[in-house]
C-alpha positions as CSV (number, residue, x, y, z in Angstrom):
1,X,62.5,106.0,-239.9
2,X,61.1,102.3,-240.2
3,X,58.8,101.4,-243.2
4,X,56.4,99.3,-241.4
5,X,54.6,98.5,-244.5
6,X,57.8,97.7,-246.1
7,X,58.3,94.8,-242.3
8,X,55.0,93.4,-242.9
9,X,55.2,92.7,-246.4
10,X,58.7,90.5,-245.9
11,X,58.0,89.3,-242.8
12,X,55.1,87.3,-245.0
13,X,57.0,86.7,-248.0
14,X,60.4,85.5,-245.9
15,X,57.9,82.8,-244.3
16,X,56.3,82.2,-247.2
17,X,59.6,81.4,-249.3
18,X,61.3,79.6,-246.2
19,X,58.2,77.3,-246.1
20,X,59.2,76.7,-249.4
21,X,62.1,74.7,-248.9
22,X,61.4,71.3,-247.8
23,X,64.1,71.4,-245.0
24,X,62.7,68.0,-243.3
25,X,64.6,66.2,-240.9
26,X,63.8,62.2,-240.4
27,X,66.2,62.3,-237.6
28,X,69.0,59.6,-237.6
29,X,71.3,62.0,-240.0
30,X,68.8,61.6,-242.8
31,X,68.0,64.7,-244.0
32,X,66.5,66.4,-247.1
33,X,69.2,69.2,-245.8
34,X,69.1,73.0,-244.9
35,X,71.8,74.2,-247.2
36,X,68.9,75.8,-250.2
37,X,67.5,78.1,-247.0
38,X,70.6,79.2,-245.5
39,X,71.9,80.5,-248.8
40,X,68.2,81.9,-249.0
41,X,69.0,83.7,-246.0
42,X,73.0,84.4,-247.4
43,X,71.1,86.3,-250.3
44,X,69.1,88.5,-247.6
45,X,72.7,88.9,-245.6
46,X,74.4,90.1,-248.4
47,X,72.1,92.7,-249.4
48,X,72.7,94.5,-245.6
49,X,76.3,93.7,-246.2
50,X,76.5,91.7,-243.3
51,X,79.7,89.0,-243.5
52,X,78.3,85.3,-242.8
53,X,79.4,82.0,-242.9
54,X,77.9,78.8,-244.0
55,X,78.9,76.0,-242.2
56,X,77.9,72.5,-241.2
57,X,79.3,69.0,-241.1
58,X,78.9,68.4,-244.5
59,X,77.4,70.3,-248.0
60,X,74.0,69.7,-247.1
61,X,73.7,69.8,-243.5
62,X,74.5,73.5,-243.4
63,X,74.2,76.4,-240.7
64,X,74.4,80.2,-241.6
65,X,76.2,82.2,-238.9
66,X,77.4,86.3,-238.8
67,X,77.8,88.5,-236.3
68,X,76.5,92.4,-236.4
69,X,79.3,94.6,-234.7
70,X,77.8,97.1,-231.2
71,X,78.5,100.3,-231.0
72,X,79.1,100.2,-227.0
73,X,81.9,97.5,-226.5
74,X,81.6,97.3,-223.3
75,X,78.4,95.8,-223.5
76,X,77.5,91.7,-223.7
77,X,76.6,90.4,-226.7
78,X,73.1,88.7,-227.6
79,X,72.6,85.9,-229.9
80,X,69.8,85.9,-231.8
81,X,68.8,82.5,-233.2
82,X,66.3,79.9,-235.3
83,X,66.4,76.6,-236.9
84,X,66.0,75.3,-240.5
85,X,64.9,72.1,-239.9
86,X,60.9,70.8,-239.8
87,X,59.6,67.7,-238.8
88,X,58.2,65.0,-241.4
89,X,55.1,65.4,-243.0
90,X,52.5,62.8,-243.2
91,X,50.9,64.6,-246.8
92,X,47.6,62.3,-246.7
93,X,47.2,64.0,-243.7
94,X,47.2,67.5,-244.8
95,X,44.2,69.3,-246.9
96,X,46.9,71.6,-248.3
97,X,50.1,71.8,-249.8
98,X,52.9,70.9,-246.7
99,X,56.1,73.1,-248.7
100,X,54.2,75.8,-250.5
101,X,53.6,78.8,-248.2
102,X,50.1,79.1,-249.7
103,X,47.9,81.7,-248.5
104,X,44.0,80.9,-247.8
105,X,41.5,82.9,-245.4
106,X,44.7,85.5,-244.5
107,X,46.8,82.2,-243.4
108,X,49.9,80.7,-244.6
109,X,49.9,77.2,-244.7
110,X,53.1,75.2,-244.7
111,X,55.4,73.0,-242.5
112,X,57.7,75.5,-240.4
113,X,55.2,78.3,-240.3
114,X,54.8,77.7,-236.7
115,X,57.8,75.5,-236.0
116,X,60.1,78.0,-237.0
117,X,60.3,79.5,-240.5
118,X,57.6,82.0,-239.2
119,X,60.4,83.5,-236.2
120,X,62.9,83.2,-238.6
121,X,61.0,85.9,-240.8
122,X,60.4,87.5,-237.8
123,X,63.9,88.1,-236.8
124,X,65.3,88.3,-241.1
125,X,62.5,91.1,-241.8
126,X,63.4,93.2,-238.3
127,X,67.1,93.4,-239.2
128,X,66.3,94.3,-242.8
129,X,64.3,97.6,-241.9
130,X,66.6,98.1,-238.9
131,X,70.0,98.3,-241.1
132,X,68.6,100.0,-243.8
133,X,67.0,102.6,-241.7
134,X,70.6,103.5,-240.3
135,X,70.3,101.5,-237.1
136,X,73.0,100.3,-235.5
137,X,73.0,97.9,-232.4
138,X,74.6,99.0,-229.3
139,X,75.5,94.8,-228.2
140,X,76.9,92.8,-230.6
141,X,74.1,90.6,-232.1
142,X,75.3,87.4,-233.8
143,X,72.5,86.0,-235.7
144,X,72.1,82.3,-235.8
145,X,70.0,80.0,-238.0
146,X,70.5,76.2,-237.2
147,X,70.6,72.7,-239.0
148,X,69.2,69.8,-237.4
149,X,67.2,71.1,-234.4
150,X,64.6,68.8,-234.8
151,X,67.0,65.7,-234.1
152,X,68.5,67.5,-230.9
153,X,71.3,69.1,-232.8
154,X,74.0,67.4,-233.1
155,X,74.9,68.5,-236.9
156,X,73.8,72.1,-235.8
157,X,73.6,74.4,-232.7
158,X,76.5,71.7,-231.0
159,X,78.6,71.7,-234.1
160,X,78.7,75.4,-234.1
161,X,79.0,75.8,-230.5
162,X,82.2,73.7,-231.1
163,X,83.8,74.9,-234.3
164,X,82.7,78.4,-234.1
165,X,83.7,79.5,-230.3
166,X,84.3,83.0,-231.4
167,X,80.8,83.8,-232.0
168,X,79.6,83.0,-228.5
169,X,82.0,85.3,-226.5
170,X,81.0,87.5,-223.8
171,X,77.5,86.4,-224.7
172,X,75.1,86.6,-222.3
173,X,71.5,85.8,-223.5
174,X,70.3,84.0,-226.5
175,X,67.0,84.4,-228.0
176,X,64.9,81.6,-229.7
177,X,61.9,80.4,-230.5
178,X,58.7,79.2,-228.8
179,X,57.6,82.2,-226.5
180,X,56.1,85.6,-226.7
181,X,52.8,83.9,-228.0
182,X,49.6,84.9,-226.7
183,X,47.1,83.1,-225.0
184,X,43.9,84.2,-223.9
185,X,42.0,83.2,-220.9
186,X,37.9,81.9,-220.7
187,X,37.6,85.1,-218.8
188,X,39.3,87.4,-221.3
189,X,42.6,88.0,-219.8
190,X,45.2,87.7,-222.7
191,X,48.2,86.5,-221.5
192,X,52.1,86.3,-223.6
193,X,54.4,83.4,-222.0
194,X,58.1,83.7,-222.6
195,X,59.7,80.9,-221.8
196,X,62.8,81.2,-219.3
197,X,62.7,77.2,-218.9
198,X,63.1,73.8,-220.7
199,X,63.0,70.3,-219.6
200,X,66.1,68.5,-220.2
201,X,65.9,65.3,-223.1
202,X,67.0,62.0,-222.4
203,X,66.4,59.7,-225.6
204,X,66.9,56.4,-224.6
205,X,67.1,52.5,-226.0
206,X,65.7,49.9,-224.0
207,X,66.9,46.0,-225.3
208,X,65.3,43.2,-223.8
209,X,67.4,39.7,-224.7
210,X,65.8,36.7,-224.9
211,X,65.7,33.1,-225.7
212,X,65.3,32.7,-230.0
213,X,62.9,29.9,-230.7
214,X,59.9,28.7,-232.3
215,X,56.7,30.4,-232.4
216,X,54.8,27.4,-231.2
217,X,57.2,26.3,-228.2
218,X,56.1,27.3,-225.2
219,X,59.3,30.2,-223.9
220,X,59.0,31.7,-220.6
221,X,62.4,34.1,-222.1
222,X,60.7,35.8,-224.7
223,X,62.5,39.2,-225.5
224,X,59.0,40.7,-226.8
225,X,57.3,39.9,-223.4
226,X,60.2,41.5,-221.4
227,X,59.9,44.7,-223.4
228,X,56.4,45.0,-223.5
229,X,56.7,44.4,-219.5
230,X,59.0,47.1,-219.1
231,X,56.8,49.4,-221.1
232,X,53.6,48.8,-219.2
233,X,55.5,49.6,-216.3
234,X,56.6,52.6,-217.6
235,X,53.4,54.0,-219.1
236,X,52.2,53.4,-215.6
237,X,54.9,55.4,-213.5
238,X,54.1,58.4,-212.4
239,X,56.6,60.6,-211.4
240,X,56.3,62.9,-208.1
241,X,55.5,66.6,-209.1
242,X,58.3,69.1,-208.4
243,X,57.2,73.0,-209.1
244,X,59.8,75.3,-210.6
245,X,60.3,78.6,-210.6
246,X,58.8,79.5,-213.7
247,X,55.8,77.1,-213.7
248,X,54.5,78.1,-210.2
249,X,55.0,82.2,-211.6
250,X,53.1,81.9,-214.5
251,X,50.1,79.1,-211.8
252,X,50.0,82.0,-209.6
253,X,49.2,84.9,-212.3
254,X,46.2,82.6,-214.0
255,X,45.1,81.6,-210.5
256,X,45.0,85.6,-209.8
257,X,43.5,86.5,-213.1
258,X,40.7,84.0,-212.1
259,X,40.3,85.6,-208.6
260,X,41.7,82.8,-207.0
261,X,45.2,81.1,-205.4
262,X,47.2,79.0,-206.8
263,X,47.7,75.8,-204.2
264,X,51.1,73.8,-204.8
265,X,49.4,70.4,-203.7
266,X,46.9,70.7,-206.1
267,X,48.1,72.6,-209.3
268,X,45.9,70.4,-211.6
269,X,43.4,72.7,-210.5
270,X,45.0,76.0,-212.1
271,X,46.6,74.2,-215.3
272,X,42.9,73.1,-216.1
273,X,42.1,76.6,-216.5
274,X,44.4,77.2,-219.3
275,X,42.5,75.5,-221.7
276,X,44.5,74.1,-224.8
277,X,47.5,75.3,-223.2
278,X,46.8,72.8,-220.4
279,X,48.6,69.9,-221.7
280,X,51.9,71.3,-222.5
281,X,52.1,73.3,-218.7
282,X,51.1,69.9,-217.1
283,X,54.0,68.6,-218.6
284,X,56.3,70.5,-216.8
285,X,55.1,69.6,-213.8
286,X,57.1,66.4,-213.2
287,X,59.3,64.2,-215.5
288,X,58.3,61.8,-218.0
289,X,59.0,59.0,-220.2
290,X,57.1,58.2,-223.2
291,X,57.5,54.9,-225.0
292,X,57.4,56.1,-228.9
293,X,59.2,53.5,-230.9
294,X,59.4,49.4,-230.5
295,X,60.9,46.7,-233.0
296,X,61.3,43.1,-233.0
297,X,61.0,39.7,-234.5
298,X,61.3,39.2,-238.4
299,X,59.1,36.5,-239.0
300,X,55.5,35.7,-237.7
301,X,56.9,31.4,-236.4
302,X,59.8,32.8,-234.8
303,X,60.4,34.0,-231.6
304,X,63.3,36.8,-231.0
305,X,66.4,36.9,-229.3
306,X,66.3,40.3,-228.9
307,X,63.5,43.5,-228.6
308,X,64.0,47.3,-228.2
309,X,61.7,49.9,-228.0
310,X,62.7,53.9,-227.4
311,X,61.5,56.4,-224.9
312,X,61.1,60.4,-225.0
313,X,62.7,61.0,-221.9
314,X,62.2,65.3,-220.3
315,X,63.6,65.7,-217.1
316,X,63.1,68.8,-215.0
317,X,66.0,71.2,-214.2
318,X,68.2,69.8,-211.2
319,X,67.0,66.1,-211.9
320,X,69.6,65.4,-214.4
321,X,72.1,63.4,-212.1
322,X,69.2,60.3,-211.7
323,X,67.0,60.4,-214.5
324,X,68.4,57.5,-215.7
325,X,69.0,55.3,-213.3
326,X,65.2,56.1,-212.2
327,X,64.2,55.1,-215.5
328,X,66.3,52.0,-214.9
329,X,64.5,51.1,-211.9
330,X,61.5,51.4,-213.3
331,X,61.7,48.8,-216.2
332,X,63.7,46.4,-214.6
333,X,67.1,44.4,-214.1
334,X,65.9,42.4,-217.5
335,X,65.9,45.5,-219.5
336,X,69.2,47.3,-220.8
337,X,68.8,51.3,-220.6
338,X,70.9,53.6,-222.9
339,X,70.3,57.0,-223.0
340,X,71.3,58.0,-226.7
341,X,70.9,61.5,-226.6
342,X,71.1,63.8,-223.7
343,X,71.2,67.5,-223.3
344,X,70.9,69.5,-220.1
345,X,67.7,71.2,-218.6
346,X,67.7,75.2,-218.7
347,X,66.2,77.8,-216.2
348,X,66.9,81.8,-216.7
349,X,65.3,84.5,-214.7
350,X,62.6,86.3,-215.5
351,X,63.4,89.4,-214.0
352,X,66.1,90.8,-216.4
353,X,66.8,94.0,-218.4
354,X,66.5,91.5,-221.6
355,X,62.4,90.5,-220.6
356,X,62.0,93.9,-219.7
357,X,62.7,94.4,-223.4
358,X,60.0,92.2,-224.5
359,X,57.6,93.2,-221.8
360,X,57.7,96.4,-223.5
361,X,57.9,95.7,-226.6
362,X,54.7,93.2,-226.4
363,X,52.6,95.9,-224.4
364,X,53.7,98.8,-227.1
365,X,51.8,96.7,-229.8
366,X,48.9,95.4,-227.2
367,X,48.7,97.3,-224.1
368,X,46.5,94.7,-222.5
369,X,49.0,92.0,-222.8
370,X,49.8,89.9,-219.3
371,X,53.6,88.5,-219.8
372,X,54.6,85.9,-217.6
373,X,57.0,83.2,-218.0
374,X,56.6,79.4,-218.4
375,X,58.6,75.9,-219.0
376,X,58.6,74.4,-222.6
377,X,58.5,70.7,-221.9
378,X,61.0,70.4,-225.4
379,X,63.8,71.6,-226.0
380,X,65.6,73.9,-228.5
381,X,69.2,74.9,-229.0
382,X,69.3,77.3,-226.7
383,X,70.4,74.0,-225.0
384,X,73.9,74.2,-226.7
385,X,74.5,77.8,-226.2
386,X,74.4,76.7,-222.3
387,X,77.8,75.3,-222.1
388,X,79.3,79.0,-222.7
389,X,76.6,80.1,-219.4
390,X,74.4,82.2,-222.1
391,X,70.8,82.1,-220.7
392,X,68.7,81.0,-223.1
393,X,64.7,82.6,-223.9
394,X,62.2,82.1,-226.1
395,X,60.7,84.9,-228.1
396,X,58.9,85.1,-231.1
397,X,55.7,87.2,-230.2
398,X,52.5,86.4,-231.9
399,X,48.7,87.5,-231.1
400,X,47.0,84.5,-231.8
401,X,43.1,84.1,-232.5
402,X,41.1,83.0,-229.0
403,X,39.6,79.8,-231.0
404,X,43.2,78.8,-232.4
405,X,45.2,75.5,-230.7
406,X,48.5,76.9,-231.0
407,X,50.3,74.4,-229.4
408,X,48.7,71.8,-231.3
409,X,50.5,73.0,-234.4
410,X,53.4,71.9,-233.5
411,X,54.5,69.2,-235.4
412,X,51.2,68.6,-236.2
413,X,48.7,68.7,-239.3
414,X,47.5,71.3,-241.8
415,X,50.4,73.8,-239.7
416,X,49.6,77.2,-240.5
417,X,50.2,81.0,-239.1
418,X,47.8,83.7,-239.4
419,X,49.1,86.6,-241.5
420,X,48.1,89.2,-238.5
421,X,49.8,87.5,-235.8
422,X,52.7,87.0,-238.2
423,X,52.9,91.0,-238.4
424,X,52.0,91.4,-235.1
425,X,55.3,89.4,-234.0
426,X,57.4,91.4,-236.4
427,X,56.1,94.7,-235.3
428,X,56.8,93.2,-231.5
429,X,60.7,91.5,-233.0
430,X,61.4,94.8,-234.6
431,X,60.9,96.7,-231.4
432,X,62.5,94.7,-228.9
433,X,65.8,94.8,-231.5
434,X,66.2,98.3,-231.8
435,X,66.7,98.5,-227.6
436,X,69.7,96.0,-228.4
């Protein structure tokens, strides 16, 4: 028999300690590293004597991995997996603590308790009850929490994939963050998106070259003027919508919830009645290219040589093959494009045993919920696991407050989790386990 009370109250006090770590990753292999919280998470391990290892590229850089044997062989395994990682923090920005897991007005506060510490707790708490309850899994679940998601994951979810094989066979789904959360419509509807699609990333370098000279010569080759040329252009561009699977589902169930019908040649419509949720699902309408970084010149007389800037590149699945070269086009013969990281796009199908699951585990703890899937315009490292054909979701269920911009929190400000949703997804996590 599970000790709900006994979830609830580690479910807030995992997030609250995870928070605690200052895990951030500034990208580029700088890192204040992940190794403190996966040997948090080695202490939680040991006491369900589950076997783990703690691996990484280096000391600091490090992944915890272990697997939890099935009782029915013959079934696939699941993986069930979470990152370490958070973005920076810009601490002026924040009007509390950013890596104390504080608790004010029945909210923790804290970089990661959105982004992922909370699903991490989530899926630590479940298992705890679970084992020591006598529950055994029928797959075999290996549990998974990453390094370095935040900077694509090279030193995480794709070194693990490719030292550590054996932990990824005859698995068939993996389960991650960023769905499961609720979102409720003007009208009331309350609608819980799991996502069963992610855009694909393309991080590329653009270098203009140019003629070096003197700030007050006239220079028709200047390398800053070639850049900036190429990024007008592409802030400009706008790429031809493309509706997947997944997007037009979850169009067509807000357009009937409002009565309506969802019409492909005008989906802007029905996106601008999800509200805050409306930026991210217009984003998965069509590819895009966001210029994010530029640098050039060292000195205010001289003109540079040379100019780069970088672009967020998120391409839709099946436009993968000419992303690039489209991007290419787009800026111009002048400009050099170099696509420095680049990891596939993902699409899974909704109707599965495994969302079944999760359908009813979300409408055991609120019966009114709406589940449809969607696209995350990001990715996560379900990306990695793709290579072995593992579908990849993402599920870490939360009933959110009506006024609350979820997505906002993201990498945002002031992140923060209400304690009630965070039960709520543990309750939801802990059921849809036990099927497994």
């Amino acid at each position: 028999m599970t000790n709900i009370s006994d979830l609830e109250t580690r479910v807030v006090q995992y997030c609250q300690d995870l928070i605690k770590f200052d895990t951030t990753n500034f990208g580029n292999n700088k890192s204040n590293g992940e190794s403190k919280a996966a040997e948090y998470i080695a202490h939680i391990l040991d006491d369900l004597n589950i076997s783990y290892k703690i691996v990484g590229p280096d000391h600091n850089r490090s992944s915890i991995i272990a697997q939890i044997e099935g009782t029915e062989k013959s079934l696939p395994g699941i993986v069930l997996h979470g990152h370490l990682d958070v973005v920076p923090v810009e601490l002026n920005q924040w009007s509390k603590p950013a890596f104390e897991g504080i608790i004010e007005n029945d909210t923790i506060w804290g970089r990661g308790a959105v982004d992922m510490k909370n699903g991490n707790a989530m899926i630590l708490s479940s298992i705890y009850v679970l084992i020591k309850s006598g529950w055994k899994p029928k797959r075999n679940i290996s549990l998974m929490f990453f390094a370095d998601e935040e900077a694509g994951g090279a030193l995480g979810s794709h070194f693990v994939t490719k030292n550590y094989p054996e932990y990824f066979e005859n698995v068939t789904e993996a389960v991650g963050e960023v769905g499961g959360f609720s979102h409720t419509l003007s009208n009331g509807v309350r609608l819980y998106l799991i996502e069963t699609s992610q855009k694909g990333i393309a991080w590329m370098k653009l270098t203009s070259k140019g003629k070096a000279g003197h700030g007050s010569m006239i220079n028709n080759e200047n390398a800053i003027s070639k850049i900036s040329k190429a990024i007008d252009n592409l802030s400009n561009h706008r790429f031809p919508v493309t509706i997947k699977e997944s997007v037009r589902t979850l169009l067509d169930e807000t357009a009937k919830a409002y009565g309506t019908s969802f019409d492909p040649n005008d989906p802007e419509k029905i996106v601008s009645l999800l509200g805050n949720l409306s930026k991210l699902v217009s984003a998965t309408l069509s590819n895009t290219a966001n210029p994010t970084m530029i640098n050039a010149g060292y000195k205010v007389n001289v003109i540079p040589g040379e100019a780069t800037a970088y672009v967020d590149g998120r391409f839709l699945p099946g436009e993968q093959e000419n992303f690039v070269d489209d991007i290419r086009n787009i800026v111009g013969d002048d400009i050099l494009v170099e696509a420095e990281t680049f990891d596939v796009a993902l699409e899974a199908p909704f109707k599965t045993a495994i969302v079944d699951s999760m359908i009813d585990s979300l409408s055991a703890e609120d019966p009114g919920a709406k589940v449809v899937p969607y696209m995350l315009s990001g990715g996560t490292d379900a990306k990695a696991m793709s290579k072995f054909g593992i579908k990849g979701y993402g599920f870490t269920p939360l009933l959110l407050p009506n006024d609350l911009d979820f997505t906002s929190l993201f990498h945002g400000h002031d992140e923060r989790i209400p304690i009630s949703s965070l039960k709520f997804g543990a309750r939801t996590m802990h059921r849809f386990i036990k099927t497994l």
